[in-house]
N, C-alpha and C positions, 0 to 999 in steps of 0.2 A: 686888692693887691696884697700879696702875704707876702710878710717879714720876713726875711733868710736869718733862721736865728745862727747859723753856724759862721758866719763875719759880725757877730757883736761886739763891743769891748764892752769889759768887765774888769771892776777892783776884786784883786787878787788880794792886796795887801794894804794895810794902813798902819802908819806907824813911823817914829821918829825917823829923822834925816839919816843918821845913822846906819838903824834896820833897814830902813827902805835900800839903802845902799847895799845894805847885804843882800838881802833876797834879791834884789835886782840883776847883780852879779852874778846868782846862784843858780837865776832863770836863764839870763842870757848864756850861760856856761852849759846849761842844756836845749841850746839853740831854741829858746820860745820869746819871739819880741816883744819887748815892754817897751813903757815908755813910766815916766813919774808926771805924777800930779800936783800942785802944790809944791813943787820942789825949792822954790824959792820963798814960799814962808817959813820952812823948816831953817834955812841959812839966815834969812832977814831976822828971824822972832825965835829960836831956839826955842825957849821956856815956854812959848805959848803951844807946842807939839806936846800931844799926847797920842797914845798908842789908840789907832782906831777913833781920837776923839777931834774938837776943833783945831783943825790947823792941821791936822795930819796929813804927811806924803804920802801919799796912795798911789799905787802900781798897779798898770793899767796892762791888759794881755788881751788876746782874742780869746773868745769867748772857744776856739778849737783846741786850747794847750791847756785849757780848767783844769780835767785830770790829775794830769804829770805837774802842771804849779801848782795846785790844791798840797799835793804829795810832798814838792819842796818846801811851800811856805808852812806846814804842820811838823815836817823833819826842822826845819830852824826854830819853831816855837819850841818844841818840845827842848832840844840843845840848848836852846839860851835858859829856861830852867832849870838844867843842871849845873850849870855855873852858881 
């Protein structure tokens, strides 16, 4: 039986409660569903969130919208460096 890789979920994003809120927003604003991961350690435990590391809220998308959130969540890396 072979996998239909084009209905997969995938982390798009990992990263504090925060970011995760941003990019989540950012995706949904260009119509790709997400949902969060972890979302309730980032609110319980704050400090134990790091970007990408233990405890991080990770953003969850189908594996059909990778592209176009690839695109967003490297447009909002790149922006929050400028600050």
């Amino acid at each position: 039986m072979k996998k239909d890789k084009k209905n997969d979920l995938i982390e798009i994003f990992a990263g504090s409660l925060i970011d995760a809120e941003m990019v989540n927003s950012l995706l949904k604003n260009s119509k790709i569903d997400t949902f969060l991961k972890d979302e309730y350690v980032g609110t319980i435990a704050p400090w134990q969130v790091s970007a990408g590391g233990s405890g991080a809220v990770k953003i969850i998308i189908n594996s059909n919208d990778y592209e176009t959130a690839k695109l967003i969540v490297e447009e909002y890396e790149r922006n929050k460096k400028l600050k």
